[in-house]
VEXZA-467779 format. One record per residue (C-alpha): residue number from 0; residue in one letter; x, y, z. Coordinates in steps of 0.2 Angstrom, whole numbers, m for minus. Example, Ala and Ser with C-alpha at 12.3 -4.5 7.8 and 13.67 -1.06 7.14 Angstrom:
// residues 2
+-----+----+-------+-------+-------+
!   i ! aa !     x !     y !     z !
+-----+----+-------+-------+-------+
!   0 !  A !    62 !   m22 !    39 !
!   1 !  S !    68 !    m5 !    36 !
+-----+----+-------+-------+-------+
***
This chain:
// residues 459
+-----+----+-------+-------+-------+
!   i ! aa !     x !     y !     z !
+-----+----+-------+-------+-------+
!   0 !  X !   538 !   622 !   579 !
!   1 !  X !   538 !   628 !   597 !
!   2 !  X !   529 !   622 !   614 !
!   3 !  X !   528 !   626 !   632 !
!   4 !  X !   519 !   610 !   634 !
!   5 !  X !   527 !   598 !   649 !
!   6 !  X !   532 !   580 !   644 !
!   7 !  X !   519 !   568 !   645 !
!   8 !  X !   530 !   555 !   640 !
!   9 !  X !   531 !   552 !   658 !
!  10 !  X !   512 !   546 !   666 !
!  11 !  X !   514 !   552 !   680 !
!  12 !  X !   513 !   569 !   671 !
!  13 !  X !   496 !   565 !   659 !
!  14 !  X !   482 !   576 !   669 !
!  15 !  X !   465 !   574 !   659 !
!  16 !  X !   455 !   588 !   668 !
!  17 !  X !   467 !   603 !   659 !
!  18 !  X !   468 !   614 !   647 !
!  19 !  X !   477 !   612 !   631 !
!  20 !  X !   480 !   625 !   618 !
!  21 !  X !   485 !   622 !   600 !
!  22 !  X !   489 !   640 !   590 !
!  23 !  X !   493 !   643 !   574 !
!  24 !  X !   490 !   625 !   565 !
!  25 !  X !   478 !   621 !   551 !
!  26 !  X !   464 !   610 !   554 !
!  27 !  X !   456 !   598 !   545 !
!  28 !  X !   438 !   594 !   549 !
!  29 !  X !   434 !   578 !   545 !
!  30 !  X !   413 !   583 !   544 !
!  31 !  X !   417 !   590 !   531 !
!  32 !  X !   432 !   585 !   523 !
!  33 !  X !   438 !   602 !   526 !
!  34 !  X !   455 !   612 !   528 !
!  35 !  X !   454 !   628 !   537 !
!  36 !  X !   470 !   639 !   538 !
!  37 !  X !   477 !   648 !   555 !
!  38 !  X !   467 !   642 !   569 !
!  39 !  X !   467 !   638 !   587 !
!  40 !  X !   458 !   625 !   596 !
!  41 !  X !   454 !   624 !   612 !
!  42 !  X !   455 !   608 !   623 !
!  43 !  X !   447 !   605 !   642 !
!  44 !  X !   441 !   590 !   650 !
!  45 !  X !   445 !   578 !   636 !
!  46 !  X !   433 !   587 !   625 !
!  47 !  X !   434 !   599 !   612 !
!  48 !  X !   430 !   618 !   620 !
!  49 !  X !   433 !   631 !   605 !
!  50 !  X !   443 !   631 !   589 !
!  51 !  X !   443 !   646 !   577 !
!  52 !  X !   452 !   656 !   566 !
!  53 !  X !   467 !   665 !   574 !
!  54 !  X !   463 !   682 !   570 !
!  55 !  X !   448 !   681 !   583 !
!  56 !  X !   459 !   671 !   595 !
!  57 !  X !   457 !   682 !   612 !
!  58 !  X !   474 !   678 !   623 !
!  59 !  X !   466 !   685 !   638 !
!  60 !  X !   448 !   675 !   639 !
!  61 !  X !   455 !   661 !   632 !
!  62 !  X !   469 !   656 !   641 !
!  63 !  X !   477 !   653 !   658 !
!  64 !  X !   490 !   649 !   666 !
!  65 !  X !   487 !   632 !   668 !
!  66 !  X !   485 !   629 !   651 !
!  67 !  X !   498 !   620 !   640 !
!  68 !  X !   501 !   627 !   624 !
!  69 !  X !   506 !   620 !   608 !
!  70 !  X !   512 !   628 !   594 !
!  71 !  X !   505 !   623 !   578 !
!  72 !  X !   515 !   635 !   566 !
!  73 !  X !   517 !   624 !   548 !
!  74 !  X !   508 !   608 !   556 !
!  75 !  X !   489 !   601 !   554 !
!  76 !  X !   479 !   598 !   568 !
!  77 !  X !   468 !   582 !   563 !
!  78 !  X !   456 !   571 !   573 !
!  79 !  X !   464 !   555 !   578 !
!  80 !  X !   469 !   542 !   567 !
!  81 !  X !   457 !   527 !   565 !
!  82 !  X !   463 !   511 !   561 !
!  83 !  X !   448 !   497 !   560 !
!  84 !  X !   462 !   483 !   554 !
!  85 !  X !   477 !   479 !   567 !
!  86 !  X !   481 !   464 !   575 !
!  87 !  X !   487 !   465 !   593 !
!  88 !  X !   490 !   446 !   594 !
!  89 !  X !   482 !   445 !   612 !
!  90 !  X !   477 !   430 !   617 !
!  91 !  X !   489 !   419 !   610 !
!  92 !  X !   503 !   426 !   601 !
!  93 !  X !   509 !   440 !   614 !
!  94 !  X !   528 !   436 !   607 !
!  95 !  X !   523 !   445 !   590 !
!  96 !  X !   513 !   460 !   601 !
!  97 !  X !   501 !   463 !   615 !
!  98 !  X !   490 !   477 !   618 !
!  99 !  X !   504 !   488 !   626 !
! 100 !  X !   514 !   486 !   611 !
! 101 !  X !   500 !   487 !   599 !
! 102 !  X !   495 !   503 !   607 !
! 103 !  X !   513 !   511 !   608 !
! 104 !  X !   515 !   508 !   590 !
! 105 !  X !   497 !   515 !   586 !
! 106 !  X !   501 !   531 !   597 !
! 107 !  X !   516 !   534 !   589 !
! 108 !  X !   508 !   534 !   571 !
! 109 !  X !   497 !   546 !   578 !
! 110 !  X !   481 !   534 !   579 !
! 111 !  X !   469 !   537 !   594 !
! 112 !  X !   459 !   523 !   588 !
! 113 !  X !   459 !   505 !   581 !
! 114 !  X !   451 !   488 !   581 !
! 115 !  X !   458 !   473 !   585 !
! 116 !  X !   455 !   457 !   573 !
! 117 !  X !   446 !   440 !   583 !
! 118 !  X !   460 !   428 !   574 !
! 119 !  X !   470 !   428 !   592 !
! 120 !  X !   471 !   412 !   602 !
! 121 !  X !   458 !   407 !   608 !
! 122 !  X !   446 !   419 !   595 !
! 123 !  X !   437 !   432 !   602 !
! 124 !  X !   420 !   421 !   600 !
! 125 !  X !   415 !   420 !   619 !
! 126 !  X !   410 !   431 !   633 !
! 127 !  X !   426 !   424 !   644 !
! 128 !  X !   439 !   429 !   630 !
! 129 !  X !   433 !   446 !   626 !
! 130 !  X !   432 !   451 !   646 !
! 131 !  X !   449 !   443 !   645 !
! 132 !  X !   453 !   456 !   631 !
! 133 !  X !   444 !   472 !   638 !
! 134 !  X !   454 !   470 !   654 !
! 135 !  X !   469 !   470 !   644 !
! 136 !  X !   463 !   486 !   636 !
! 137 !  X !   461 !   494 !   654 !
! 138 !  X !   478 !   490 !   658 !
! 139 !  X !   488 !   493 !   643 !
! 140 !  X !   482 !   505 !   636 !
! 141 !  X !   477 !   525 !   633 !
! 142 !  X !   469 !   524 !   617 !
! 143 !  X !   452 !   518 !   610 !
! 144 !  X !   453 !   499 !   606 !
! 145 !  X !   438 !   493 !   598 !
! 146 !  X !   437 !   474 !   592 !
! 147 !  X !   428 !   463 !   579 !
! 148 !  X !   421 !   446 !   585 !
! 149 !  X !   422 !   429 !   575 !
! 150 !  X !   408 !   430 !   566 !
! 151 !  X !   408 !   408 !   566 !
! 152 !  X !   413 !   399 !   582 !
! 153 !  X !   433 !   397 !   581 !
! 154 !  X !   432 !   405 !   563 !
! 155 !  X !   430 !   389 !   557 !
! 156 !  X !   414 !   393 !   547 !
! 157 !  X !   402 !   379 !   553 !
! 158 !  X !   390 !   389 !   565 !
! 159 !  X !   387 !   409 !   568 !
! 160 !  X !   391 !   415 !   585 !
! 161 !  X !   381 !   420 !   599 !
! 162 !  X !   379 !   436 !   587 !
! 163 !  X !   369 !   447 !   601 !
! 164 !  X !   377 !   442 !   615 !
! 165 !  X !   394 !   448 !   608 !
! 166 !  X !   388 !   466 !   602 !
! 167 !  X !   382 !   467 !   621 !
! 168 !  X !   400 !   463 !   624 !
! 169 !  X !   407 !   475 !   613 !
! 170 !  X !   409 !   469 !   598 !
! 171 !  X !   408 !   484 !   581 !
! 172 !  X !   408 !   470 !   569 !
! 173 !  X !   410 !   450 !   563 !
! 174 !  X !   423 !   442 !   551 !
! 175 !  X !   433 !   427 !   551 !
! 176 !  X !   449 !   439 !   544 !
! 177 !  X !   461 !   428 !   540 !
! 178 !  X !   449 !   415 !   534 !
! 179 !  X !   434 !   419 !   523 !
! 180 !  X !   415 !   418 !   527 !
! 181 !  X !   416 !   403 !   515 !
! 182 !  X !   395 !   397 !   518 !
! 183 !  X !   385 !   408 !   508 !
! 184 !  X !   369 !   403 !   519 !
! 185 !  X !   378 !   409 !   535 !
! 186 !  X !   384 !   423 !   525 !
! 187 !  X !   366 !   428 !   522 !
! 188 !  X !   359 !   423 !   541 !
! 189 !  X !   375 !   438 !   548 !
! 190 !  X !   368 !   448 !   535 !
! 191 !  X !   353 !   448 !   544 !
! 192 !  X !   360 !   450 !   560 !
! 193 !  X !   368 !   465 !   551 !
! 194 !  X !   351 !   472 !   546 !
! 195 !  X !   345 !   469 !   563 !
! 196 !  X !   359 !   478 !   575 !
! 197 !  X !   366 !   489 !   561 !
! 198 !  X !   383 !   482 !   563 !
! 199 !  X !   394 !   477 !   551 !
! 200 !  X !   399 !   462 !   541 !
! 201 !  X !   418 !   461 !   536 !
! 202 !  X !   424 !   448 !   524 !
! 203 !  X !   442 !   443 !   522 !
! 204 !  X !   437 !   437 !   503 !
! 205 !  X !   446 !   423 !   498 !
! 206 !  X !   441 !   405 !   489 !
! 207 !  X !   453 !   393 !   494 !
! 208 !  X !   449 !   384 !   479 !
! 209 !  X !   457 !   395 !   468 !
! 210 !  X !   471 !   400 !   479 !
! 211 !  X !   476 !   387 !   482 !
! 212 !  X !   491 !   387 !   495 !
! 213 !  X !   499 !   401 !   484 !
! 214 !  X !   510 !   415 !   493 !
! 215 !  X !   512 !   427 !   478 !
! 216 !  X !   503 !   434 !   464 !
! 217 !  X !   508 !   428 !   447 !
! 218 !  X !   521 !   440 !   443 !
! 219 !  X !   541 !   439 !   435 !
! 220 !  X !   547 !   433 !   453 !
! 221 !  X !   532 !   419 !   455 !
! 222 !  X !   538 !   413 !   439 !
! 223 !  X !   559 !   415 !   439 !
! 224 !  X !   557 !   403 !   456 !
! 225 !  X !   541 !   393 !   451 !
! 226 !  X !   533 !   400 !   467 !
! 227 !  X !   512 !   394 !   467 !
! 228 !  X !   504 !   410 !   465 !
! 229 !  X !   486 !   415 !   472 !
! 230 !  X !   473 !   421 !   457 !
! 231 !  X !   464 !   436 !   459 !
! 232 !  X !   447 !   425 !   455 !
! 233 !  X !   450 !   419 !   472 !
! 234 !  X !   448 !   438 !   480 !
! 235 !  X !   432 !   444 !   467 !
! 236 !  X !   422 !   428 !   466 !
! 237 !  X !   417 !   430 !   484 !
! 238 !  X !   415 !   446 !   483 !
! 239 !  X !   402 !   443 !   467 !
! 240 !  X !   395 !   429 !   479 !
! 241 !  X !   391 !   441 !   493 !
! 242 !  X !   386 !   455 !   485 !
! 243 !  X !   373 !   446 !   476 !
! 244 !  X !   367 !   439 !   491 !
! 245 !  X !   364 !   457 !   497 !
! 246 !  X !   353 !   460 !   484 !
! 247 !  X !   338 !   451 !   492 !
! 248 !  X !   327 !   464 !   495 !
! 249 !  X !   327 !   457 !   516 !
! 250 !  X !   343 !   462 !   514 !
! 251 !  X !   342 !   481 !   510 !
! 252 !  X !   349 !   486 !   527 !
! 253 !  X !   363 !   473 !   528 !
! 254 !  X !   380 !   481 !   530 !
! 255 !  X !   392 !   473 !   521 !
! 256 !  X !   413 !   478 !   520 !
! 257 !  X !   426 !   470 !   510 !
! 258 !  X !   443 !   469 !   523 !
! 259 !  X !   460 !   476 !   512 !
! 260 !  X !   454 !   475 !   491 !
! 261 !  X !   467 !   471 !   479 !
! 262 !  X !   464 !   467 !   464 !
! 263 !  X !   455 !   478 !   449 !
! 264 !  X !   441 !   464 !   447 !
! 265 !  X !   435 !   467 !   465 !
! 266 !  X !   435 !   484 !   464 !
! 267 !  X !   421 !   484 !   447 !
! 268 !  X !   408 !   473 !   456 !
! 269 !  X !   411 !   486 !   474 !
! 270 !  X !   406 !   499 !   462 !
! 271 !  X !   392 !   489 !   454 !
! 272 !  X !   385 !   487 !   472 !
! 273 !  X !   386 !   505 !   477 !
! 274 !  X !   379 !   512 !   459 !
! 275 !  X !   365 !   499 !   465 !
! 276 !  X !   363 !   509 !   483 !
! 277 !  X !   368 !   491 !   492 !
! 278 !  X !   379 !   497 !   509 !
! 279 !  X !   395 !   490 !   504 !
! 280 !  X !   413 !   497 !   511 !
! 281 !  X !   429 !   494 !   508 !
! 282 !  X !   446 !   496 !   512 !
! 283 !  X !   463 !   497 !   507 !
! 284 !  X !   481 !   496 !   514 !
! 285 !  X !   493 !   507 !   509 !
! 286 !  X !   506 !   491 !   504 !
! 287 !  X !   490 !   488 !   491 !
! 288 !  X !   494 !   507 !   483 !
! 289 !  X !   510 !   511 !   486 !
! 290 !  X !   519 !   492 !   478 !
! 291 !  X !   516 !   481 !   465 !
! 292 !  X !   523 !   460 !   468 !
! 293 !  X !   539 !   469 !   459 !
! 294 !  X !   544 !   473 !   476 !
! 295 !  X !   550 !   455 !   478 !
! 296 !  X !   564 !   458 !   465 !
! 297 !  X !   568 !   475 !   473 !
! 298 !  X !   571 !   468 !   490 !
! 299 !  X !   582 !   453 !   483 !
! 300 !  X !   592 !   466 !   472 !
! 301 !  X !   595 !   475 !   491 !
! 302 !  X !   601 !   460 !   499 !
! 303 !  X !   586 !   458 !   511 !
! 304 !  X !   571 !   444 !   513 !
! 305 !  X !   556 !   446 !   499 !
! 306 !  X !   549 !   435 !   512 !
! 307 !  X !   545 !   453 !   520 !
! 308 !  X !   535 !   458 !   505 !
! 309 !  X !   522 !   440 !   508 !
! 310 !  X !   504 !   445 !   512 !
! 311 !  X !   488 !   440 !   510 !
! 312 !  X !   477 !   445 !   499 !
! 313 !  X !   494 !   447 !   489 !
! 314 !  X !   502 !   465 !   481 !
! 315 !  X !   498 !   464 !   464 !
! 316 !  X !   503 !   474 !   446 !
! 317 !  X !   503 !   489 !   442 !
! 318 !  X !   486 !   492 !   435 !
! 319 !  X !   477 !   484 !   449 !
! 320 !  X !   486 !   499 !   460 !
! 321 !  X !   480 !   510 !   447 !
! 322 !  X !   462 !   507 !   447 !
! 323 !  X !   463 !   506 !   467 !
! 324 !  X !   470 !   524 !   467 !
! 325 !  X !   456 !   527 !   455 !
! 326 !  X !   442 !   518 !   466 !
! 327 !  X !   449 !   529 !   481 !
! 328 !  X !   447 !   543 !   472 !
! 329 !  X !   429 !   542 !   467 !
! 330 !  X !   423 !   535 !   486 !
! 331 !  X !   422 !   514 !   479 !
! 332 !  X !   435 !   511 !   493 !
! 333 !  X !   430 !   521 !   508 !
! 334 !  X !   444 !   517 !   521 !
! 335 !  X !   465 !   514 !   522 !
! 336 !  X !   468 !   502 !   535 !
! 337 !  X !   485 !   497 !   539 !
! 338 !  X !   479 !   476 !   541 !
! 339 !  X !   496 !   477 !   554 !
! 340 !  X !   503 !   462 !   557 !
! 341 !  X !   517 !   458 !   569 !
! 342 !  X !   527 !   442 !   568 !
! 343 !  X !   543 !   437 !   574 !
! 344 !  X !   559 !   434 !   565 !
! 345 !  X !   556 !   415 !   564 !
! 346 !  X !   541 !   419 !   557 !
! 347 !  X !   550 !   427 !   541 !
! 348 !  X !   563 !   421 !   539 !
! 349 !  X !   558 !   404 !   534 !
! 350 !  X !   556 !   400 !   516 !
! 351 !  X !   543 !   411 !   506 !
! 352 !  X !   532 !   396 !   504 !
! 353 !  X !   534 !   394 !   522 !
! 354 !  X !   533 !   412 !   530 !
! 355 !  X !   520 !   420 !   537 !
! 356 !  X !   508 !   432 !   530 !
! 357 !  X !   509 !   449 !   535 !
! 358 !  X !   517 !   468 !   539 !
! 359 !  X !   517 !   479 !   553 !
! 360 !  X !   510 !   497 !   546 !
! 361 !  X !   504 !   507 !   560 !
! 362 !  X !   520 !   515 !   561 !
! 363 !  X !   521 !   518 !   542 !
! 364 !  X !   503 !   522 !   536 !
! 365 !  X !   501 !   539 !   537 !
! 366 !  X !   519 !   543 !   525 !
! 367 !  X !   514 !   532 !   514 !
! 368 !  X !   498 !   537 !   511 !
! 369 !  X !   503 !   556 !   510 !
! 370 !  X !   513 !   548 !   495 !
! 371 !  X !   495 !   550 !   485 !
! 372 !  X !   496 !   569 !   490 !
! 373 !  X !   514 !   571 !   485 !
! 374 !  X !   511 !   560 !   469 !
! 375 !  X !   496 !   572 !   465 !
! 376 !  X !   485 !   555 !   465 !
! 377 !  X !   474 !   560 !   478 !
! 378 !  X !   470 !   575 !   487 !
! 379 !  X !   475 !   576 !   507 !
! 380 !  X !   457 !   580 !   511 !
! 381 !  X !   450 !   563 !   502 !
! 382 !  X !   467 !   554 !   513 !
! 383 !  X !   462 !   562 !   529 !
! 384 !  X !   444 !   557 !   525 !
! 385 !  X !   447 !   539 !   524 !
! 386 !  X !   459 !   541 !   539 !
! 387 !  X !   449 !   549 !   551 !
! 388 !  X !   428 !   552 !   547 !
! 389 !  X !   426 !   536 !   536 !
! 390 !  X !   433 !   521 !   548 !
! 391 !  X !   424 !   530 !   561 !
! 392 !  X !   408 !   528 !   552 !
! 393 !  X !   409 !   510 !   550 !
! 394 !  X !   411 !   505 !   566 !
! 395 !  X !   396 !   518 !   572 !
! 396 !  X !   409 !   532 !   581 !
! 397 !  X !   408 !   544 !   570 !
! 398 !  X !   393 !   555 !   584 !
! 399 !  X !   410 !   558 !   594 !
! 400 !  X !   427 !   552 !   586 !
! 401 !  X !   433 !   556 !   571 !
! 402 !  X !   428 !   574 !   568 !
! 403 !  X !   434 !   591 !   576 !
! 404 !  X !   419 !   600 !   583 !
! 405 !  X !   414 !   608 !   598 !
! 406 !  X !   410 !   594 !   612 !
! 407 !  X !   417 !   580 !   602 !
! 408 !  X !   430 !   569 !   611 !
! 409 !  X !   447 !   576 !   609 !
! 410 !  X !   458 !   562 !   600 !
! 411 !  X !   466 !   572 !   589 !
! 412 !  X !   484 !   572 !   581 !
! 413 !  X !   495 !   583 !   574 !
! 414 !  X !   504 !   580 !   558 !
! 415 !  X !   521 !   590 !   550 !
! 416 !  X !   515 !   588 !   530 !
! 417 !  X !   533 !   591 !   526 !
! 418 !  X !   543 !   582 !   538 !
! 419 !  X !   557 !   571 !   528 !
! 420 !  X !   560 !   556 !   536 !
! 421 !  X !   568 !   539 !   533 !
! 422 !  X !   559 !   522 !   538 !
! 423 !  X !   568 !   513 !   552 !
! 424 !  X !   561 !   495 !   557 !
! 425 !  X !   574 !   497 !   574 !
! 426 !  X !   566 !   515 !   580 !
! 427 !  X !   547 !   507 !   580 !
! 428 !  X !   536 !   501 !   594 !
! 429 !  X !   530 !   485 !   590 !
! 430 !  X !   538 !   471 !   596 !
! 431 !  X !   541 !   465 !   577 !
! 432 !  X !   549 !   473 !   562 !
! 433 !  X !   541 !   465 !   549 !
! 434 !  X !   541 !   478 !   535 !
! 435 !  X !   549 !   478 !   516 !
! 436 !  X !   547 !   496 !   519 !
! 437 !  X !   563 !   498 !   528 !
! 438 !  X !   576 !   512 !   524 !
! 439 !  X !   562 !   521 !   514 !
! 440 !  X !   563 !   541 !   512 !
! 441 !  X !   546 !   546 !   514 !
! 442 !  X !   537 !   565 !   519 !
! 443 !  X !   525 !   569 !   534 !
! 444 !  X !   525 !   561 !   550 !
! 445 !  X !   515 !   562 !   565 !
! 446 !  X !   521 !   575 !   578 !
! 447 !  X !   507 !   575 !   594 !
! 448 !  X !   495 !   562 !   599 !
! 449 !  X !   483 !   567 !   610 !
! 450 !  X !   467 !   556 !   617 !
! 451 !  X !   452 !   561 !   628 !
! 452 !  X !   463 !   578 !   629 !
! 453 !  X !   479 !   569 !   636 !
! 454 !  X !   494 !   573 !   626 !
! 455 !  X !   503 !   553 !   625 !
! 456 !  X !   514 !   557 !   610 !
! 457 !  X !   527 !   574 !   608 !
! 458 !  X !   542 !   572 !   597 !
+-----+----+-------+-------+-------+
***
């Protein structure tokens, strides 16, 4: 690889009304989900000027000596990543991460795009905290930050917000995440908010009756220390709840997605509702494909804290991971999110009864999705797909971002397939290093990130 492209590491340096040129790469599309080989692409006032196949590239006409090329020999030129599950932790919990952080670590992933959850402190249920929010965006940041709302007031599930109001303000969707939409009748009334404004309802599914307090799934480390386990019937019975709910014929344009899947059970009645024409998404994390609850006995073996390895919905057996890879396969789960979420040592290092929930992944997801491809599990079209096109569907961006085409906005990154590389918790952005993933080998890593045409990443 080979660039005569300046170092916009340094801000002073990012100039959005130039020309960028990227030679020799592969692109993927994105509409469709489509590789094509040797091409250049063409970058001028943040949008997308020409691509084509190199063979017709005309180095007189189209190019200058202003223009800043990038040489793309062995890599993929791909839109910019979409992320529709991080959480920045501003307001509230800016020790863990805020939106410079957030946005350093997305960047460096190769993410041009993501969508803050509303669990912050106070939650994004108000006009005051979301300006609060957006100003944040303006200040911090150099990529596209989207947000859900609360879709109850201080997600306590007693009363929908001001549901209008807050798509006025910004909001791409409602969910409690990190609590369920536990009231099936305000369930139903943001299902028809959803049919109204065609925005989407996102469900953290989880029936606190059945789990119960647990931190783990039922698996040999639960049971060698006695650990209260959370039951996968607490993940697909609200999921049965809602979907059947959706089936009321008012209902028919209700936009309902499920927030990180787990468990196989969930993923049968997703397919039921699809088979059924029902507009339901989901997602995945790549935690949820790549481990099984094993990895608590793998990281005490190693000398380091299974308290790393605690999230919520839980990582679950081996055949639950089989029939997720199956469900991505086939288009029942539509999107991989990364659900990253920072927390400070304190905050794992407790106990695992007493820990916090949660991994940083915006660093992380792309290698380990590429895993599918090197595993021959998935193809890197479908991966890109529910990376890129998919997440930017569900939050109604997919007319601009998310795509390579002429006139769309040019977020886009570029990715070395092949690049070996080892997983260090101490070279990342974040302000936390939350991750059981540390010290792993993994293949592909982001190389460029590039938003509205400004180059913010180069290694």
């Amino acid at each position: 690889m080979s660039s005569n492209i300046k170092n916009f590491t340094d801000k002073s340096n990012k100039i959005q009304n130039h020309q960028l040129l990227f030679i020799n790469g592969d692109i993927f599309l994105g509409k469709p989900a489509k590789i094509l080989k040797n091409q250049f692409l063409i970058v001028s006032n943040g949008r997308i000027e020409k691509f084509g196949d190199m063979k017709n590239f005309d180095s007189k006409n189209d190019n200058d000596s202003q223009t800043q090329i990038i040489d793309c020999k062995n890599l993929l030129i791909c839109p910019g990543l979409i992320d529709v599950h991080v959480h920045f932790r501003d307001p509230g919990f800016k020790f863990k991460e805020d939106i410079k952080s957030g946005s350093e670590s997305a960047i460096a992933g190769g993410f041009t795009t993501v969508v803050c959850q509303p669990n912050t402190s106070p939650t994004l249920d108000n006009s005051m905290t979301i300006d609060y929010l957006k100003n944040q965006i303006t200040q911090n940041s150099e990529i596209n930050i989207k947000f859900y709302c609360s879709a109850t007031k201080n997600s306590l599930g007693d009363s929908i917000v001001p549901v209008q109001s807050l798509i006025k303000g910004g909001a791409v969707g409602f969910t409690d995440d990190g609590l369920p939409i536990k009231n099936a009748k305000i369930m139903k009334d943001l299902l028809r908010y959803s049919s109204l404004y065609n925005i989407v309802i996102a469900q953290h599914a989880e029936d606190h009756s059945l789990s119960d307090g647990g931190c783990m799934h039922h698996g040999s480390f639960a049971q060698k220390y006695n650990f209260k386990t959370i039951d996968p019937a607490s993940e697909y019975s609200v999921i049965a709840r809602d979907i059947a709910l959706l089936e009321d014929s008012e209902l028919k344009n209700a936009r309902y997605h499920v927030l990180h899947v787990s468990c196989k059970e969930s993923i049968q009645y997703i397919r039921q509702a699809k088979d059924k024409g029902l507009k339901v998404t989901s997602e995945i994390t790549p935690h949820h494909f790549v481990a099984t609850c094993d990895i608590f006995n793998e990281l005490e073996e190693k000398g380091e804290s299974p308290s790393l390895a605690k999230m919520n919905p839980p990582l679950r057996e081996s055949d639950d991971v089989n029939a997720m890879i199956d469900a991505m396969r086939d288009g029942v789960i539509d999107i991989i999110a990364s659900d990253h979420a920072p927390h400070d040592e304190d905050s794992k290092e407790k106990s695992i009864s007493c820990a916090s929930f949660g991994i940083v992944g915006l660093e992380t997801m792309l290698p380990l999705s590429l895993e599918l491809y090197f595993n021959k599990k998935l193809s890197l079209e479908r991966i890109l797909e529910m990376l890129t096109i998919n997440p930017a569907k569900l939050i109604n961006e997919d007319s601009h971002r998310g795509f390579i085409d002429i006139g769309a906005i040019a977020d886009l990154c570029v990715i070395d397939i092949h690049k070996e590389w080892t997983i260090d918790v101490a070279e990342m952005k974040s302000k936390s290093i939350n991750s059981p993933f540390n010290g792993r080998k993994v293949k592909g890593k982001n190389i460029y990130t590039i938003a509205s045409g400004v180059v913010l990443h180069g290694l």
